[in-house]
C-alpha positions as CSV (number, residue, x, y, z in Angstrom):
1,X,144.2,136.5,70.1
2,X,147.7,135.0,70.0
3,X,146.8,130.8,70.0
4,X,150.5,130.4,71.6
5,X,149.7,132.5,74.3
6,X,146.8,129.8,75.5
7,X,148.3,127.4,77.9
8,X,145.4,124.6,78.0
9,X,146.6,124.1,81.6
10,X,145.9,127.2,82.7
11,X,142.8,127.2,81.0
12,X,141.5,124.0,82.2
13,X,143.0,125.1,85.7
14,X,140.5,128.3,86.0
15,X,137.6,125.7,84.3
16,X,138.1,123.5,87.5
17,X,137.6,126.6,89.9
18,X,134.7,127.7,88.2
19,X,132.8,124.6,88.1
20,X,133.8,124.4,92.3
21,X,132.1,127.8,92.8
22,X,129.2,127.1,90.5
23,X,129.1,123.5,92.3
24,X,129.1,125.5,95.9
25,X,126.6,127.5,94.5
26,X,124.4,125.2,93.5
27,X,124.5,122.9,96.9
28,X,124.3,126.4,98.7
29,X,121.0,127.3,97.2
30,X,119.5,123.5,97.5
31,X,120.5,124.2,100.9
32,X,118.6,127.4,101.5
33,X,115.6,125.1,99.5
34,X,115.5,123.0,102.0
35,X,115.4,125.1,105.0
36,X,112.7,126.9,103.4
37,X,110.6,123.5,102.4
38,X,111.3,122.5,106.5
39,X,110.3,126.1,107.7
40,X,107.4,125.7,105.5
41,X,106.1,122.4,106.8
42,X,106.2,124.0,110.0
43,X,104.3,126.9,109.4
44,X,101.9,125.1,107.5
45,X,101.1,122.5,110.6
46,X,101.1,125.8,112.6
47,X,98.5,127.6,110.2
48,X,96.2,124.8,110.2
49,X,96.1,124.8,113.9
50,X,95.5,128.0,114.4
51,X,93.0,128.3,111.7
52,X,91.3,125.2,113.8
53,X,91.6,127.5,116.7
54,X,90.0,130.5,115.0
55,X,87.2,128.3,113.6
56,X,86.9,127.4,117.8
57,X,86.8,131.0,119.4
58,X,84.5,132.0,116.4
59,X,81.8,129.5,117.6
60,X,82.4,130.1,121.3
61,X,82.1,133.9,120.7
62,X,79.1,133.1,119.2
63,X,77.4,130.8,122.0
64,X,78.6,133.4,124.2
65,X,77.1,136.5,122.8
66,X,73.7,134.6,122.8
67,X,74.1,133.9,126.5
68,X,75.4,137.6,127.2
69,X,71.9,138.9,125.3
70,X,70.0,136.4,127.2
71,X,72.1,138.3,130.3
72,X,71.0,141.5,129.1
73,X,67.6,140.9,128.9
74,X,67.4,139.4,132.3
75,X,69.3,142.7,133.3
76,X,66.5,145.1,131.9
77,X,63.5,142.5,133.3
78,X,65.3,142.7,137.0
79,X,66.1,146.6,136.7
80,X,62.4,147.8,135.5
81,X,60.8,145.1,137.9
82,X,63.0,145.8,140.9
83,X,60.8,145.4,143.6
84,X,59.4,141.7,142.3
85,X,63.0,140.3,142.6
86,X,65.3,140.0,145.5
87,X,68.7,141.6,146.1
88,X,70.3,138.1,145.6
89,X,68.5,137.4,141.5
90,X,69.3,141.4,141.4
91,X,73.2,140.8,142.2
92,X,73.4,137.2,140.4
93,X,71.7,138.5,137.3
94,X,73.9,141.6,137.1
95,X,77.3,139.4,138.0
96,X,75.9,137.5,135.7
97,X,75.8,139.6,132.6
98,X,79.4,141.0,133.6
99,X,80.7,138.0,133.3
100,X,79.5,136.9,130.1
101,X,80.1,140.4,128.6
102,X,83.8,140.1,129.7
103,X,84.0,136.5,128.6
104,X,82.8,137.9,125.2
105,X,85.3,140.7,125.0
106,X,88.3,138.4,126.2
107,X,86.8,136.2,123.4
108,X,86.9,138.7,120.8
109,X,90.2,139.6,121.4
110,X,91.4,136.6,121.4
111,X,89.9,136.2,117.9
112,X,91.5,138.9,116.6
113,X,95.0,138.0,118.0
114,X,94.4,134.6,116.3
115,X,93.1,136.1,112.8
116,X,96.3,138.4,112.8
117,X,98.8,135.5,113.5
118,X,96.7,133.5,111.0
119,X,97.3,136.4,108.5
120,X,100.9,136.7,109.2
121,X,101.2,132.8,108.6
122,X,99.6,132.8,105.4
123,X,102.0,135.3,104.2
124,X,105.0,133.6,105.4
125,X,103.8,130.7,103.5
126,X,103.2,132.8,100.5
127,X,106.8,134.5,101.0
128,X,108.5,131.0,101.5
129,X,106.4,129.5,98.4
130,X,107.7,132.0,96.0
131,X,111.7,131.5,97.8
132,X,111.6,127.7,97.1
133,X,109.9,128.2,93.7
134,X,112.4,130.8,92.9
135,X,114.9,128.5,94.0
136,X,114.3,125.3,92.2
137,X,114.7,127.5,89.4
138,X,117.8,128.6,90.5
139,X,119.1,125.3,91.2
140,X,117.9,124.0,87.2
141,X,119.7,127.0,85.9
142,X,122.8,126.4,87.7
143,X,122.2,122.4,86.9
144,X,122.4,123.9,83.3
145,X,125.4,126.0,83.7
146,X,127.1,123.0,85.6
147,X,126.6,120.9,82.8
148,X,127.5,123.4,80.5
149,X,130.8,124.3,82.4
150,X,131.0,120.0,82.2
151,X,130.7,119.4,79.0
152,X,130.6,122.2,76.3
153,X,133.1,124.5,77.6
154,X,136.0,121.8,78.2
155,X,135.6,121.6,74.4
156,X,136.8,124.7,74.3
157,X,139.9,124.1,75.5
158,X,140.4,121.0,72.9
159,X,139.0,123.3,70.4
160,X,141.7,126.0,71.1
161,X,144.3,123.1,71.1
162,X,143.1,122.4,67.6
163,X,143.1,126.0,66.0
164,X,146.4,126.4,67.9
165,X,147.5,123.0,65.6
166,X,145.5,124.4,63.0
167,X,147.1,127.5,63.2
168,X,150.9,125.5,63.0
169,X,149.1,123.6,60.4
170,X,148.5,127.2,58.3
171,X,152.1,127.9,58.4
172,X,154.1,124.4,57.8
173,X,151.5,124.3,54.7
174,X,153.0,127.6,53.3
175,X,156.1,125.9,54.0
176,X,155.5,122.8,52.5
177,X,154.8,125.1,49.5
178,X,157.7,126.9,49.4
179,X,159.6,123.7,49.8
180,X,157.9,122.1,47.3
181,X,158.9,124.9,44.9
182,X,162.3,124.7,45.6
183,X,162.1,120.7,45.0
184,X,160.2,121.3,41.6
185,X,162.7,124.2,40.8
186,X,165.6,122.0,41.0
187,X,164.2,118.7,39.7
188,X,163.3,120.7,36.4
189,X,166.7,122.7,36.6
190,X,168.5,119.5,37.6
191,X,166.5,117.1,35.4
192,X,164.6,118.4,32.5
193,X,166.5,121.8,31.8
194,X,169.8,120.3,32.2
195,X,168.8,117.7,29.7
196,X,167.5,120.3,27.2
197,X,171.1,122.1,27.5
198,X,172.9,119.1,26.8
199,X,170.7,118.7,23.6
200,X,171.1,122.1,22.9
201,X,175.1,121.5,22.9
202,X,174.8,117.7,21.4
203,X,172.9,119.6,18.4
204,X,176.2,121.8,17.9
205,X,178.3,118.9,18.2
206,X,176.1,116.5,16.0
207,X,176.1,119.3,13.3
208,X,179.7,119.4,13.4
209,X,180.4,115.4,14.0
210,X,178.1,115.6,10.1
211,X,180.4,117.5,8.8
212,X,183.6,116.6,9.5
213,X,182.7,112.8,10.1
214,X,179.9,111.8,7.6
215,X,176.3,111.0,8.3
216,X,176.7,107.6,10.0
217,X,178.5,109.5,13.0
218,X,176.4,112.0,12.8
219,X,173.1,110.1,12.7
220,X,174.5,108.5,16.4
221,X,174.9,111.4,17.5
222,X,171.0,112.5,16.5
223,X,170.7,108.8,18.3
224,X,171.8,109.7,21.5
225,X,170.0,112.8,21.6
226,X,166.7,111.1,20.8
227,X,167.4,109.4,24.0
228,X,168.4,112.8,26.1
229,X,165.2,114.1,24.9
230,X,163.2,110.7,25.9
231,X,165.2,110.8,29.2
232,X,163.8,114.7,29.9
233,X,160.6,113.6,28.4
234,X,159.9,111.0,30.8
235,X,161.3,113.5,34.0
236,X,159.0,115.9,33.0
237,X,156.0,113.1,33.0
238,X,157.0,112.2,36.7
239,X,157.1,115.3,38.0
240,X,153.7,116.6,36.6
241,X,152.5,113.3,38.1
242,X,153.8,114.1,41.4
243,X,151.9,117.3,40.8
244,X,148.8,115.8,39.9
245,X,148.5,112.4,37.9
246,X,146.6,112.6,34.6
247,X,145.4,109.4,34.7
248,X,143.4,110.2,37.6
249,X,141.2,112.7,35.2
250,X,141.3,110.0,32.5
251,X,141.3,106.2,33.8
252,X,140.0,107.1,37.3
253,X,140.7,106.6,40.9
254,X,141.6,102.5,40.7
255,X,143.5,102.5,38.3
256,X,145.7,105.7,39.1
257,X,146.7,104.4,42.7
258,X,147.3,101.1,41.1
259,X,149.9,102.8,38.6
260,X,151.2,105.0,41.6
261,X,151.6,102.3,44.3
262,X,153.3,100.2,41.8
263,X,155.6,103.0,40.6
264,X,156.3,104.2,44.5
265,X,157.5,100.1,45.0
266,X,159.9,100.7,42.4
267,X,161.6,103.7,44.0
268,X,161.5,101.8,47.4
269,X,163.6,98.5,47.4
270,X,163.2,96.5,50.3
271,X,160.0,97.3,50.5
272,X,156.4,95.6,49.1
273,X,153.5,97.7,48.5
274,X,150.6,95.7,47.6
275,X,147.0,96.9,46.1
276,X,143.7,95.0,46.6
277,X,140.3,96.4,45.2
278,X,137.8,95.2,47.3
279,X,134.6,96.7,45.8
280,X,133.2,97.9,42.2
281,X,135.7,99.9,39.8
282,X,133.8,102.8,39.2
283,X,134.4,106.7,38.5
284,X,133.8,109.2,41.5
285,X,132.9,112.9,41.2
286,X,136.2,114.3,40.9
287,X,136.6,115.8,44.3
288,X,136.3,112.3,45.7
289,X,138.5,110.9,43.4
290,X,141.6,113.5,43.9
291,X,140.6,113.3,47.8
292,X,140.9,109.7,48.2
293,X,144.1,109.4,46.3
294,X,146.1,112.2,48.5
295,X,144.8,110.4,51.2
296,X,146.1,107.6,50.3
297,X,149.3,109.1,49.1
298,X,150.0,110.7,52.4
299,X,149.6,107.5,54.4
300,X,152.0,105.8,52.6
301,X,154.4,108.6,51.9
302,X,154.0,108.5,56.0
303,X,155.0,105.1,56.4
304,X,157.6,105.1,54.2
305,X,158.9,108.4,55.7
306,X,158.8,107.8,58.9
307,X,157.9,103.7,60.0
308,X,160.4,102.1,58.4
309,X,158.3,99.1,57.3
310,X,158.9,96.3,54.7
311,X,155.1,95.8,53.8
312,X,152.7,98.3,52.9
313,X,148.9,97.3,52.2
314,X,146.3,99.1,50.4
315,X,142.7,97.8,50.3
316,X,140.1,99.9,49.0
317,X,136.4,99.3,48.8
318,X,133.9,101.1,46.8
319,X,130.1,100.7,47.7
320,X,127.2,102.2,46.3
321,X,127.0,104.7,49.5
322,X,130.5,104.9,50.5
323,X,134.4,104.2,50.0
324,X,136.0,102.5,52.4
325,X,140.3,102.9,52.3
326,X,142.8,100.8,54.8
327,X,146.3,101.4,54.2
328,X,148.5,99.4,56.8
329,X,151.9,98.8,57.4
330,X,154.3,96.5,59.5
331,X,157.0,99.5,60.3
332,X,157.7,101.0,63.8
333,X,154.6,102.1,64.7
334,X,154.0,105.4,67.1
335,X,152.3,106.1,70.1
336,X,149.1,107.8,69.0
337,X,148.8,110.3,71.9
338,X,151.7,111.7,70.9
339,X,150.7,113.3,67.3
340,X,154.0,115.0,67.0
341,X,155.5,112.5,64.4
342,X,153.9,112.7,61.1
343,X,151.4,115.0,63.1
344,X,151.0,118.1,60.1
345,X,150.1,115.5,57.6
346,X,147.6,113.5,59.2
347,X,145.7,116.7,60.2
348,X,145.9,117.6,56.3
349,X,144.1,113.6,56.1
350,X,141.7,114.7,58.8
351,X,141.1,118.2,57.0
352,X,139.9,116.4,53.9
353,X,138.4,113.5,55.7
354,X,136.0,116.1,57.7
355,X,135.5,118.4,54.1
356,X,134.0,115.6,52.6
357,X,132.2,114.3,55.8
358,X,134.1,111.1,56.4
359,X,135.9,109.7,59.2
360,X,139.6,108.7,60.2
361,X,140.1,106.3,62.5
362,X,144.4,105.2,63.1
363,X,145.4,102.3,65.1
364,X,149.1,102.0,66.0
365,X,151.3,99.7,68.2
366,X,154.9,100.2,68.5
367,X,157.3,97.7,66.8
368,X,154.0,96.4,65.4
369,X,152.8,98.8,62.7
370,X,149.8,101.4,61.6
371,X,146.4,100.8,60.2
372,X,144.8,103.8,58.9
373,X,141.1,103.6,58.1
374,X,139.2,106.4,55.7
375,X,135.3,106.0,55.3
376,X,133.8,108.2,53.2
377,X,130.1,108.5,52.3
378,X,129.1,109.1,49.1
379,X,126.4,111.2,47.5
C-alpha cells in the first residue's frame, strides 16, 4: 500500500459515514427493543387475565358438571318412576338437565378457546423474550463497535499519517546520509587531504630550501609544516567528533555536551549557549548516554538552524530514576501544528525518545522562542 495514496480526508470522510449507519443502526434496533418490551407488557397483562379467566370457567365447569349429574340422576329417578311424578317435574326435570348439560358444553368450549389463546400468549411472550434478549445484545455489540469506530479506528487514520511521515522520514534519512557523505568527503578532501598535499610538496621544497639555503631556512620550513600537520590534525579531530565525540566513551555524557556546547558557541557569534547541570554527574549505560547527547544536539542544531535566537539554554538533570533535558531558546519560535519546519528531525528526537521509553513534550510561541523538554526513565 502506497502511504501517498491515503488522503486522511477521505479516510476520515468514509469513518464519519460509517459511524452514521452503525449509529442508525444501533437507535433502529433500541427502537425495535422497545416496541417489543411495550408489546410485551401488553401481552403479559393480557395473559394474566386470561389465565384468571381460565382459572374461572374451570371452577364453573366444575360446579356445573356437579349440578348436571345431580340433573341426571333426577332424569333416571323421574323416567323409571314415571307414573309417581307429574308431567310438569317430568318436563322441568328433563329441561332441566338440558340446560345444565348445554351450559356445561358451552362451558367447556369456552375453556378450551381460553387455554388455546392462553397457549398462544405464552408463546408470544416466549418469542418476544428471546427478540428483546437478542436485542440488548445487539445493541451492546453495536455500543462496542460504536466506540470502536469512536475511538480506535480514528487512530488509524493518525497512525497512517504517522507511517506516511515515517515513511518521508525513511527517505530524507538516506538523504541525510548521502549528504552527510558528501559533506565529510569534501571536508577531508578540502581540509585534511589538502593539508597533507601541501606537506607532501612543503617536504620537497624544505628538502631543497636545506640544500641550497642551509639548515636555519630549512628548519622553518620543517616549522611551518609542523603547523600544516597540527592544522590537519586538529580538522581531522573535529570531524570524527562531529561523527561521534570520544569523550562521550571516555569522560561521559556531562562533560561531552559541556565541551560540545562550548565549542558550538564558538562557531556561532552572536549567539550564547549556556550549560547548567542540574542533577548528579554520573555515567549512563552507553545507549543513554549517546541518546541524550543527539538529542540534545539536534535541538540546538534546530534552533540555530532555523530560530534565529541569541540565547540558547541547556539544563539537564540526572536523578536516580530518570534524566530530565530542557533545551530553550529565545529565536522565532513556530507554530507547533504545523511540524513542517524542522519537522524530519524532531521525529528522529521522538524516534529515540519513544526507543528508550521517554517522552517529548515542545512548547513554542512565535517571536517568543522554543522549549523542548526530554524525560527519560532510567533502568
Amino acid at each position: 500500500m502506497s502511504f501517498h495514496k491515503v488522503d486522511k480526508k477521505v479516510l476520515d470522510n468514509i469513518l464519519e459515514k460509517m459511524v452514521d449507519a452503525v449509529s442508525k443502526s444501533k437507535d433502529d434496533v433500541f427502537h425495535i427493543e422497545e416496541q417489543c418490551r411495550s408489546e410485551y407488557d401488553d401481552i403479559h397483562q393480557e395473559l394474566l387475565f386470561i389465565r384468571e379467566k381460565v382459572n374461572n370457567v374451570i371452577d364453573q365447569g366444575d360446579d356445573l358438571e356437579s349440578k348436571a349429574r345431580l340433573a341426571r340422576n333426577r332424569l333416571s329417578q323421574v323416567s323409571h318412576s314415571f307414573k309417581e311424578f307429574s308431567e310438569e317435574q317430568v318436563r322441568q326435570a328433563y329441561e332441566t338437565a338440558h340446560d345444565l348439560q348445554m351450559q356445561l358444553s358451552m362451558n367447556r368450549h369456552q375453556e378450551l378457546q381460553l387455554r388455546n389463546r392462553r397457549d398462544e400468549l405464552e408463546r408470544r411472550l416466549y418469542s418476544l423474550e428471546e427478540t428483546i434478549e437478542r436485542a440488548e445484545q445487539l445493541v451492546s455489540q453495536i455500543t462496542v463497535v460504536l466506540n470502536y469506530l469512536s475511538s480506535d479506528i480514528r487512530e488509524m487514520s493518525q497512525a497512517l499519517e504517522d507511517a506516511k511521515m515515517k515513511q518521508e522520514f525513511g527517505f530524507r534519512i538516506i538523504e541525510a546520509q548521502e549528504d552527510e557523505r558528501k559533506r565529510l568527503s569534501r571536508e577531508i578532501h578540502d581540509g585534511p587531504a589538502q593539508m597533507m598535499a601541501n606537506v607532501l610538496m612543503r617536504t620537497d621544497l624544505a628538502e631543497k630550501v636545506y640544500k641550497e639555503h642551509g639548515p636555519e631556512v630549512g628548519f622553518s620550513e620543517i616549522r611551518e609544516m609542523k603547523q600544516m600537520v597540527r592544522s590537519a590534525l586538529y580538522e581531522v579531530r573535529r570531524i570524527i567528533y562531529d561523527l561521534r565525540p570520544m569523550a562521550l566513551d571516555d569522560l561521559g555524557l556531562i562533560p561531552t555536551l559541556k565541551k560540545y556546547l562550548h565549542t558550538l558557541e564558538d562557531y556561532h557569534a552572536g549567539v550564547v549557549i549556556t550549560f547548567q547541570n542540574m542533577g548528579q554527574e554520573k555515567r549512563l549505560p552507553s545507549k543513554f548516554e549517546v541518546a541524550l547527547f543527539r538529542m540534545v544536539q539536534e535541538s540546538v542544531n534546530n534552533a540555530l538552524k532555523h530560530a534565529q535566537p541569541t540565547e540558547i539554554q541547556v539544563k539537564i538533570e540526572i536523578k536516580k530514576e530518570k534524566v530530565l533535558v530542557i533545551v530553550k531558546d529565545n529565536g522565532k519560535g513556530f507554530d507547533t501544528e504545523n511540524t513542517k519546519q524542522g519537522s524530519f528531525g524532531i521525529m528522529g528526537m521522538k524516534e529515540r525518545v519513544e526507543l528508550l521509553n521517554g517522552t517529548l513534550s515542545i512548547l513554542s510561541k512565535i517571536d517568543v522562542g522554543t522549549a523542548i523538554t526530554i524525560e527519560v526513565p532510567l533502568p
